[in-house]
N, CA, C and O of each residue as an XYZ file, in Angstrom:
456
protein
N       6.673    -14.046    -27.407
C       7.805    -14.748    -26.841
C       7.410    -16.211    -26.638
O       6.438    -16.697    -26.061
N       8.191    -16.638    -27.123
C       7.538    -18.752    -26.943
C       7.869    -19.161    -25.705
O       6.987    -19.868    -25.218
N       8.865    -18.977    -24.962
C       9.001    -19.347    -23.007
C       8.020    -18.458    -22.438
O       7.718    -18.864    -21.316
N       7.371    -17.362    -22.772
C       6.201    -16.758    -21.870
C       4.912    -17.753    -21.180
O       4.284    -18.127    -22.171
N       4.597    -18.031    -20.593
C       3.415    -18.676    -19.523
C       2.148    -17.722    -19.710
O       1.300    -17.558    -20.587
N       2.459    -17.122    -18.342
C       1.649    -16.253    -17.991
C       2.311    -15.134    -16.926
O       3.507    -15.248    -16.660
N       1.605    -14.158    -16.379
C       2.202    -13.197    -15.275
C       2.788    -13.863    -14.147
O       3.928    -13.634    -13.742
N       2.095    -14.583    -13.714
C       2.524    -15.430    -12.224
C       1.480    -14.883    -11.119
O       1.108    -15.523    -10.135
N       1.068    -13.540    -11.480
C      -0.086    -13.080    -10.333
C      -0.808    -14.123     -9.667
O      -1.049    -14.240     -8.465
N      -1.132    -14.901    -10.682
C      -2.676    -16.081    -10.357
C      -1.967    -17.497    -10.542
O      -1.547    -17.501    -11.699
N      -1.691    -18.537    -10.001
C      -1.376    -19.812    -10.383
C      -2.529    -20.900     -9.948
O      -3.240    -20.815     -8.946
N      -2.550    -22.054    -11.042
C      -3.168    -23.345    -10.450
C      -2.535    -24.546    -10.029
O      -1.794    -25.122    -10.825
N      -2.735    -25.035     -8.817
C      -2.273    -25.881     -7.993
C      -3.877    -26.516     -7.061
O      -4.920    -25.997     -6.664
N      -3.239    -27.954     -7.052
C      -4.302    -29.138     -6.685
C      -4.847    -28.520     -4.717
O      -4.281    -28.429     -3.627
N      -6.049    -28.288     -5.212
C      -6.588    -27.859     -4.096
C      -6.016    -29.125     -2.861
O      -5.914    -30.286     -3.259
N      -5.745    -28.860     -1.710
C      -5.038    -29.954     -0.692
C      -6.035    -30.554     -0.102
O      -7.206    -30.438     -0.460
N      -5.520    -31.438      1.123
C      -6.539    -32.606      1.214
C      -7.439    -31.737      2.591
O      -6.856    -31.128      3.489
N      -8.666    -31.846      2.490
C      -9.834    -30.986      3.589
C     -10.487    -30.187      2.510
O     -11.677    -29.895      2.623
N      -9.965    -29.906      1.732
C     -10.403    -28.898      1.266
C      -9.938    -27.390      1.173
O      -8.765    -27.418      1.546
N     -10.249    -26.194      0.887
C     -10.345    -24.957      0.802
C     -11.645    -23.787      0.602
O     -12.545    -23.895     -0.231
N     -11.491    -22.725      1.535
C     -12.322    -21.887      1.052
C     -11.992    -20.555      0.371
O     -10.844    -20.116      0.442
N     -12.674    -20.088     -0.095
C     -12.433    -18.837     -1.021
C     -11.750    -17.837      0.006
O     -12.280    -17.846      1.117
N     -10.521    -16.855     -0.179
C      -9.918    -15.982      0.591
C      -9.036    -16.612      1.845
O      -8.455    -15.775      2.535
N      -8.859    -18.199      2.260
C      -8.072    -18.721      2.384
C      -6.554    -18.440      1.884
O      -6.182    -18.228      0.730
N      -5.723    -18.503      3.164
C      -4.332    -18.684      2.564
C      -4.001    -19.959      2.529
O      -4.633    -20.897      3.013
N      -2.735    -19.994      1.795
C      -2.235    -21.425      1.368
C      -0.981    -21.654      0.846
O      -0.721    -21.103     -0.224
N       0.028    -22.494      1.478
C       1.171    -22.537      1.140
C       1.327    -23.631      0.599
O       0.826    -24.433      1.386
N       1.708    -24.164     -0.252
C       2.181    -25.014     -1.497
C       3.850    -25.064     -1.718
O       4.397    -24.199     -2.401
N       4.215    -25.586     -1.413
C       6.109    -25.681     -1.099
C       6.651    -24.654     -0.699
O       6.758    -24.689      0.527
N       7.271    -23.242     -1.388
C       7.283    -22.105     -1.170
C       6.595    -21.048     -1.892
O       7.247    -20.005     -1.917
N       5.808    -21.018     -2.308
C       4.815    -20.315     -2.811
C       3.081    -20.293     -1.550
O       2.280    -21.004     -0.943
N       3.478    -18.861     -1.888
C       2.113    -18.315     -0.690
C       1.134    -17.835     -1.296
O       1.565    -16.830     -1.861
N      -0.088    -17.974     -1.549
C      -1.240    -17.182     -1.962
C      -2.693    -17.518     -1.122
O      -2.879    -18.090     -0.048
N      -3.299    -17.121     -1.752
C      -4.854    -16.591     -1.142
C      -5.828    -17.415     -2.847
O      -5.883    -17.368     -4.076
N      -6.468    -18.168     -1.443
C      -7.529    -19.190     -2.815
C      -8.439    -18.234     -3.404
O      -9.079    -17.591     -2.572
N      -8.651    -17.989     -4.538
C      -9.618    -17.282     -5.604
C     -11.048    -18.052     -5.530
O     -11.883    -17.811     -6.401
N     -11.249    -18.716     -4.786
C     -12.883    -19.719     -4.530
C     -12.332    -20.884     -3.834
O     -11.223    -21.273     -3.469
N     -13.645    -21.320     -3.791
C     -13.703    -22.215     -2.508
C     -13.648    -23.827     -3.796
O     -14.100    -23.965     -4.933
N     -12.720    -24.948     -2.694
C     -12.503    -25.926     -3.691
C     -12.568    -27.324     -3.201
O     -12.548    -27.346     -1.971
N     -12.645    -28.610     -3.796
C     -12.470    -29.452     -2.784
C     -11.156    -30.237     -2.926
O     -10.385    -29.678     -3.706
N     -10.825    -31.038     -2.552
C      -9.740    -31.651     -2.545
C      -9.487    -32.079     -3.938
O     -10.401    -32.268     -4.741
N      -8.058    -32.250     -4.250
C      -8.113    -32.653     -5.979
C      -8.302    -31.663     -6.983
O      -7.733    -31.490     -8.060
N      -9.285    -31.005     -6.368
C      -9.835    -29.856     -7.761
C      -8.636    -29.034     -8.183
O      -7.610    -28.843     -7.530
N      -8.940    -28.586     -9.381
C      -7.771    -27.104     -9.638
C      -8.492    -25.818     -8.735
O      -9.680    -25.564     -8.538
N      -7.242    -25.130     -8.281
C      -7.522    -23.922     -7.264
C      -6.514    -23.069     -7.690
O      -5.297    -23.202     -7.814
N      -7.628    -21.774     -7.971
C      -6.221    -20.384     -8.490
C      -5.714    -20.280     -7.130
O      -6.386    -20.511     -6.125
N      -4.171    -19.825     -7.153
C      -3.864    -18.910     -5.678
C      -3.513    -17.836     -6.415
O      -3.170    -17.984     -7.588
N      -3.563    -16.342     -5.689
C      -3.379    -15.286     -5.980
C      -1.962    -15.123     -4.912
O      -1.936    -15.450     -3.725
N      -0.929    -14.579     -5.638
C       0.247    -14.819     -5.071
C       0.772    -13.469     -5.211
O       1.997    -13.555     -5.296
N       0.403    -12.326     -5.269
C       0.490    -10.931     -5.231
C      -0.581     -9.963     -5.239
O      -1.615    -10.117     -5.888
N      -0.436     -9.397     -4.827
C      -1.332     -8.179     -4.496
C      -2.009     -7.585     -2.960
O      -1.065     -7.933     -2.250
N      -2.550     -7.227     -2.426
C      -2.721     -6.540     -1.034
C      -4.462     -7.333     -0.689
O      -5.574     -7.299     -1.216
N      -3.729     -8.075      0.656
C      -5.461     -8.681      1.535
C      -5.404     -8.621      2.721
O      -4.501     -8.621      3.557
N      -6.640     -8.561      2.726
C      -7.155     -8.284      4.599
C      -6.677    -10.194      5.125
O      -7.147    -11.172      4.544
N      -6.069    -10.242      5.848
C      -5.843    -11.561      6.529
C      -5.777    -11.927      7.959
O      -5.131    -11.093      8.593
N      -6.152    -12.728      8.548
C      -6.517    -12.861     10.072
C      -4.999    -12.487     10.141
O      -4.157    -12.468      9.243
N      -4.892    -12.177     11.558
C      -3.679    -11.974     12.707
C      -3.852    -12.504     13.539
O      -4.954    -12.547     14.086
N      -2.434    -13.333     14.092
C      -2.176    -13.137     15.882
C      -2.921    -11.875     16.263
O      -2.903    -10.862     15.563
N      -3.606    -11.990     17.459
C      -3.973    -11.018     18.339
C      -3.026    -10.394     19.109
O      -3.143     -9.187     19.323
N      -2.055    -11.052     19.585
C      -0.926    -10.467     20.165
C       0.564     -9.929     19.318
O       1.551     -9.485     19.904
N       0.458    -10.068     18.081
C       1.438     -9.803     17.345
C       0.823     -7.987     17.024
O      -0.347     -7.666     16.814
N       2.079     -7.025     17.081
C       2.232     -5.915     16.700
C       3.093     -5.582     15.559
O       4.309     -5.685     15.723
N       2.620     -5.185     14.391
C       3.001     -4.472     13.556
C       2.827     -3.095     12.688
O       1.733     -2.709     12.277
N       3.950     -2.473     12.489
C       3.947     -1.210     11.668
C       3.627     -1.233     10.129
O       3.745     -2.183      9.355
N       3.234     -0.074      9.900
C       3.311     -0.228      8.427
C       4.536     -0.518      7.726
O       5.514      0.216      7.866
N       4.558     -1.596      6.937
C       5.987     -1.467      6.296
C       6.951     -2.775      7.146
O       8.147     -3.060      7.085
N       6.139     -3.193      7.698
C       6.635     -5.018      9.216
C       6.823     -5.930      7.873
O       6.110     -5.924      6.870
N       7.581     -6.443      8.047
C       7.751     -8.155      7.454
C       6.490     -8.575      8.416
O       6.131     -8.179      9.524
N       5.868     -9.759      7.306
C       5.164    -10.421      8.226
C       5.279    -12.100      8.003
O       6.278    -12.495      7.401
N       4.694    -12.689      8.278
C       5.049    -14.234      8.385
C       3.591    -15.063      8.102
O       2.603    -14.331      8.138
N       3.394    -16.172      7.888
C       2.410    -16.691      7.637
C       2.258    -17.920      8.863
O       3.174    -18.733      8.747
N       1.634    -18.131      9.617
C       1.838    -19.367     10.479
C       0.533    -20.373      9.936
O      -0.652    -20.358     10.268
N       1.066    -21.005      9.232
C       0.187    -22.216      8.730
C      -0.184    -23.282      9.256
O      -0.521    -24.244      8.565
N      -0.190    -23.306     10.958
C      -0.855    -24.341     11.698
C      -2.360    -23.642     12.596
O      -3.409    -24.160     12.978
N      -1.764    -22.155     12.671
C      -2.998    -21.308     13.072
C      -3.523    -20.540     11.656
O      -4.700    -20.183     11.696
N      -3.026    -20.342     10.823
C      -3.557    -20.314      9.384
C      -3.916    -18.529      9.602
O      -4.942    -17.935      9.272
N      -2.673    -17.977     10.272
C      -3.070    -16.562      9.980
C      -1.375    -15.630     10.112
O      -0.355    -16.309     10.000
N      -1.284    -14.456     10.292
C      -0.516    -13.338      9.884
C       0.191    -13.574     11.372
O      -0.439    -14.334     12.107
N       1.456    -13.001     11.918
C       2.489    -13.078     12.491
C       3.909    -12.355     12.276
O       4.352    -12.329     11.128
N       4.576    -11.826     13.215
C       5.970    -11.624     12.895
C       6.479    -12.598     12.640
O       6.029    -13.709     12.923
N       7.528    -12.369     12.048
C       9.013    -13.651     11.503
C       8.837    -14.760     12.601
O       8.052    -14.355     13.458
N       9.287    -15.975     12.851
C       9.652    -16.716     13.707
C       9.959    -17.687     13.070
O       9.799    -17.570     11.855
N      10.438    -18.839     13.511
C      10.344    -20.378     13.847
C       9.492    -20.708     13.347
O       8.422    -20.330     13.824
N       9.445    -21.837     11.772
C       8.478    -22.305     11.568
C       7.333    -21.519     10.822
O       6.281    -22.110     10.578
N       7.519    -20.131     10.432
C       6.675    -19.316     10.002
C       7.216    -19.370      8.134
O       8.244    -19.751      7.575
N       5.917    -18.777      7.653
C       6.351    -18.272      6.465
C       6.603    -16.930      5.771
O       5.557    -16.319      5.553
N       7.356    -16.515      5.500
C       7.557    -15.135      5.416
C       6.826    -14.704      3.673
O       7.287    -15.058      2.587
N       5.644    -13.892      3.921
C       4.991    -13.834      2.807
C       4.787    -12.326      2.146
O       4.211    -12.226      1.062
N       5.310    -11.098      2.879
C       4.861    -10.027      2.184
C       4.948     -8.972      3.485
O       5.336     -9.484      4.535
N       4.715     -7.961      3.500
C       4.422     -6.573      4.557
C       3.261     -6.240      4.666
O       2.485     -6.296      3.712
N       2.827     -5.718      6.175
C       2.024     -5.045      6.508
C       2.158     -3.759      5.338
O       3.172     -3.276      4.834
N       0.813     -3.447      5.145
C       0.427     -2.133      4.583
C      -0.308     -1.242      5.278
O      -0.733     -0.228      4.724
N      -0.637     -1.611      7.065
C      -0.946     -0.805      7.780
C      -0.951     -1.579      9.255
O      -1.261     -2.729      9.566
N      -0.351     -0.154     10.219
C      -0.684     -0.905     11.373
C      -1.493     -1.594     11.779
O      -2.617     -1.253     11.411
N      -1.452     -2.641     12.534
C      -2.319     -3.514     13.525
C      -1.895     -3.820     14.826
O      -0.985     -4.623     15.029
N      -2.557     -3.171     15.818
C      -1.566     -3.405     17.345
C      -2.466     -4.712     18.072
O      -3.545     -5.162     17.688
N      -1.727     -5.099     19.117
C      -2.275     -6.122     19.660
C      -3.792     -6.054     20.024
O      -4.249     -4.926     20.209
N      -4.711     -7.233     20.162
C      -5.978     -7.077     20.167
C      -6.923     -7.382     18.647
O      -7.970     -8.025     18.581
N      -6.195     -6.712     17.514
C      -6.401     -6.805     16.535
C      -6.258     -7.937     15.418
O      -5.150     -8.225     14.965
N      -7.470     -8.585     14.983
C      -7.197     -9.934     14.501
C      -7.314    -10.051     13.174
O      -7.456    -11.184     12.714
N      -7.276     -8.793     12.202
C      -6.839     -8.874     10.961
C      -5.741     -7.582     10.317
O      -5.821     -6.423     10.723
N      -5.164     -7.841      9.709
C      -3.971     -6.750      8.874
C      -4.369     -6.871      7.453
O      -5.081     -7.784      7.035
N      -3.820     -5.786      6.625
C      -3.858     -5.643      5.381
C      -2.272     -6.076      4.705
O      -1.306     -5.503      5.209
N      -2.039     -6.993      3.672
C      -0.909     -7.303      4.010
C      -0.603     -7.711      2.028
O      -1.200     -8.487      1.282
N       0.717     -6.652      1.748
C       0.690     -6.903      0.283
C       2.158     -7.998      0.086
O       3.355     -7.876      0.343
N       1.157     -9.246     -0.602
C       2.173    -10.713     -0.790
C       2.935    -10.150     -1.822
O       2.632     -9.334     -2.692
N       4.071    -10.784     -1.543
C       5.431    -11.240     -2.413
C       5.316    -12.150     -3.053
O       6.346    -12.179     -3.727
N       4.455    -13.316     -3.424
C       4.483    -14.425     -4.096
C       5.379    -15.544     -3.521
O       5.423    -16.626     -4.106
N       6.296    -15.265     -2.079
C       7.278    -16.676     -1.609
C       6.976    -17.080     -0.317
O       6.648    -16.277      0.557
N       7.024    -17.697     -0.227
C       6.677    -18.308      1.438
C       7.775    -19.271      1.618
O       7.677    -20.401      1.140
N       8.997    -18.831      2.392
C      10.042    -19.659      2.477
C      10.154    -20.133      3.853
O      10.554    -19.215      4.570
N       9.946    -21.247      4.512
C       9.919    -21.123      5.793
C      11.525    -20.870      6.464
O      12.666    -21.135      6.087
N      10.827    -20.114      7.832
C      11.972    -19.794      8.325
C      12.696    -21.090      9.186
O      12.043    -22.073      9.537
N      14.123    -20.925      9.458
C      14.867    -21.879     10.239
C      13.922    -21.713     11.773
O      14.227    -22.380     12.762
């Protein structure tokens, strides 16, 4: 097919300014993924924009298997929906409060919420 690319699983986009490390999340307009290595500013950086990762949590956020979850990209970890959040994929297993990482399979969008 001559319009074919690629899958979309994996994309490259300009690592941002600080830097990045490997297993990092990262939002890039509306697109959400998880850095494939560690990069510096400028460089090309895969994001992995589907598939299931362990990712920090709110400690106080509770979710079920099967939760929308959100991305909060100023604390740079997992969350319910809110204000300002990015909505990136579902829990794939509980995590109750206390708990500071979830398993969580991305959708590839990070649209922020109103």
């Amino acid at each position: 097919m001559k319009t074919y690319i690629q899958n979309g699983k994996v994309i490259t986009v300009p690592t941002p300014a600080g830097g990045i490390a490997s297993g990092d999340g990262l939002v890039v307009g509306s697109v959400f993924g998880i850095a494939a290595y560690s990069a510096t500013e400028g460089d090309p950086l895969e994001l992995a924009t589907t598939g299931i990762y362990t990712l920090p949590k709110a400690s106080a956020a509770v979710l079920a298997i099967g939760a929308r979850v959100a991305w909060d990209n100023t604390a740079k970890q997992v969350n319910t929906p809110g204000t300002g959040r990015f909505p990136i994929g579902v829990a794939v297993e509980a995590a109750g409060g206390g708990v500071t990482g979830v398993a969580v399979r991305l959708d590839g969008v990070a649209t922020a919420a109103a």
